[in-house]
C-alpha positions as CSV (number, residue, x, y, z in Angstrom):
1,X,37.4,-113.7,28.5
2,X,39.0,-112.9,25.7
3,X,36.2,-114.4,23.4
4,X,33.8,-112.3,25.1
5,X,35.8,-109.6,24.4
6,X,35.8,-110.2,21.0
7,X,32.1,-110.8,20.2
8,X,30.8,-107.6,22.2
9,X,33.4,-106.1,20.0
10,X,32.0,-107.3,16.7
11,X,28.3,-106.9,18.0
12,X,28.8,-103.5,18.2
13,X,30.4,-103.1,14.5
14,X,27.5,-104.6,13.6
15,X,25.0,-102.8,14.7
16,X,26.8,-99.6,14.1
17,X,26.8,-100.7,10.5
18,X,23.1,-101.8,10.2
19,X,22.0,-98.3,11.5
20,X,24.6,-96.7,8.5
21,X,23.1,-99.1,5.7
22,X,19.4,-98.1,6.8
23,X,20.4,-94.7,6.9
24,X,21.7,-95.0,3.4
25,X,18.8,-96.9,2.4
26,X,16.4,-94.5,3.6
27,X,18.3,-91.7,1.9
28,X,18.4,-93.4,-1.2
29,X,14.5,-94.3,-0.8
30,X,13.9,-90.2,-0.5
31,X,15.9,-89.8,-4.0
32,X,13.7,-92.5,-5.7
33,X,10.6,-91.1,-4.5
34,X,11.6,-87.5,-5.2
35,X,12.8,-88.4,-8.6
36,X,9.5,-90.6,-9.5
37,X,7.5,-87.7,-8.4
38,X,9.3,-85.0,-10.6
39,X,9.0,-87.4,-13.4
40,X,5.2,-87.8,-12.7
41,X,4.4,-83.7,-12.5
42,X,6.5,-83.6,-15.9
43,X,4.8,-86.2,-17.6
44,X,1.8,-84.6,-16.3
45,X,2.9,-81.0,-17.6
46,X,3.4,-82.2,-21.3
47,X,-0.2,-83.9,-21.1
48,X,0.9,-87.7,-20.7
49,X,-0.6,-89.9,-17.8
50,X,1.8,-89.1,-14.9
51,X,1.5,-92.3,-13.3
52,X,3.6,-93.7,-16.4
53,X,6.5,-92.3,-14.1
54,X,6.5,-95.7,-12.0
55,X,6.3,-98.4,-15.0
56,X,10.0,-99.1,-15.7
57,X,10.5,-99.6,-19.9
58,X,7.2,-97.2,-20.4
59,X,8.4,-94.6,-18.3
60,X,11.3,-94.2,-20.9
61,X,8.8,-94.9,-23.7
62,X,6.5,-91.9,-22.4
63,X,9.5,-89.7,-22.1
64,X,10.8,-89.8,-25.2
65,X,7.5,-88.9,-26.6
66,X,7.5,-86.1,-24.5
67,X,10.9,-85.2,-25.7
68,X,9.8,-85.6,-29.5
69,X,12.0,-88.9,-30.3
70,X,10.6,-92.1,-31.8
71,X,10.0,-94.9,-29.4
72,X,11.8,-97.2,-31.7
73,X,14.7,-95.3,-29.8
74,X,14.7,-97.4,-26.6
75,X,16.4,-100.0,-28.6
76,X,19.3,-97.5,-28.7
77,X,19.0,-97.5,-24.6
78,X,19.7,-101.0,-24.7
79,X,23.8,-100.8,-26.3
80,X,26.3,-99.7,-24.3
81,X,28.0,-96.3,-24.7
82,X,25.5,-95.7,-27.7
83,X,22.6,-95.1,-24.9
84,X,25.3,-92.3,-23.3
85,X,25.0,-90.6,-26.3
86,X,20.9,-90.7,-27.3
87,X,20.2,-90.1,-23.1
88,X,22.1,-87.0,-23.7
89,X,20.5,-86.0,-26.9
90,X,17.2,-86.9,-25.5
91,X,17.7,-84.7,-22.3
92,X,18.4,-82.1,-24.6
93,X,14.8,-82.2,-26.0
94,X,12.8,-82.6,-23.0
95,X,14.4,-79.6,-21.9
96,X,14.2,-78.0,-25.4
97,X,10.1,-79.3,-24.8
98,X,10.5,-77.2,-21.8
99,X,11.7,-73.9,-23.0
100,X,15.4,-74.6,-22.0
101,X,18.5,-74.6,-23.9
102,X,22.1,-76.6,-23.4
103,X,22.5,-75.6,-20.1
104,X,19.3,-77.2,-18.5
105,X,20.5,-79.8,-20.6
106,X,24.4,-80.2,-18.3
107,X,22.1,-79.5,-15.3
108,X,19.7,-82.4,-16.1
109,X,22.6,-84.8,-17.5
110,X,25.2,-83.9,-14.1
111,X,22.5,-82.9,-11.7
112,X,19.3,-84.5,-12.2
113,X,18.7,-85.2,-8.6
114,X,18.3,-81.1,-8.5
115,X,17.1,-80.3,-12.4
116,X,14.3,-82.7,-12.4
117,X,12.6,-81.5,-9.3
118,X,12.8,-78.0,-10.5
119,X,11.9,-78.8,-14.4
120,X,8.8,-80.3,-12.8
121,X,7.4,-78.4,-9.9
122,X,9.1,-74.8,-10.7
123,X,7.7,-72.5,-13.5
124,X,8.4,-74.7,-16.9
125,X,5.8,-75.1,-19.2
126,X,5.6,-77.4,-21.8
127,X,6.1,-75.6,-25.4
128,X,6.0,-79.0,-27.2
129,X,8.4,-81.9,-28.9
130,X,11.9,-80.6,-29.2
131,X,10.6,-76.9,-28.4
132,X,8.7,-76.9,-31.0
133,X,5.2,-75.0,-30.0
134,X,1.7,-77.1,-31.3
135,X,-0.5,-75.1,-33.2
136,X,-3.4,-74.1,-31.2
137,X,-6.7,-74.5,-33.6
138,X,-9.6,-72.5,-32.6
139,X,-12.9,-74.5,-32.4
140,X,-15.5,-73.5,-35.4
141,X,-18.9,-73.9,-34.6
């Protein structure tokens, strides 16, 4: 009797716990997908293919064109505590390359579950690399 107990009792904790892990997976699942879309629209916005977003190493390649860095950079990506720093630096640019200064920069570094949705589908245009705005040539006929 006492077995029986005992395995209703640990059917139950397991069930209880595969409904919290697909919960969690599911909510993770709606991050990734909300976060590979905002980086689509933004790759989009500065004129870069979007679906580059979903392409693991050339998603970081196409972004740090977009923030104005050389690609030779993702090597830095690759060393610990070094790729803290140039992640930070090249936040900065993209939202520089946005029109936004060194707060956008804390919100996209601490919060970029919210800042990368709202860099990408709010009212942010591209300026250009690092803020800096392209000249615009005129065509002559």
């Amino acid at each position: 009797m006492a077995l029986a107990s005992l395995l209703t009792h640990s059917l139950a904790l397991d069930t209880t716990s595969s409904s919290t892990a697909l919960i969690g997976d599911i909510v993770y699942l709606a991050i990734v997908v909300l976060y590979v879309a905002a980086t689509w629209v933004i790759f989009a916005k500065a004129g870069k293919p979007g679906w580059a977003a979903i392409i693991p190493i050339y998603s970081t390649i196409v972004l740090l064109q977009v923030a104005g860095r050389p690609v030779w950079w993702i090597i830095l990506f690759l060393i610990p505590i070094v790729n803290i720093v140039f992640a930070i630096i090249t936040l900065n640019d993209l939202s520089k390359s946005f029109g936004h200064g060194v707060g956008y920069t804390l919100g996209l570094t601490f919060l970029s579950i919210i800042f990368f949705p709202i860099l990408a589908f709010g009212g942010s245009q591209y300026i250009g690399p690092r803020g800096v705005r392209q000249p615009q040539f005129a065509n002559v006929a």
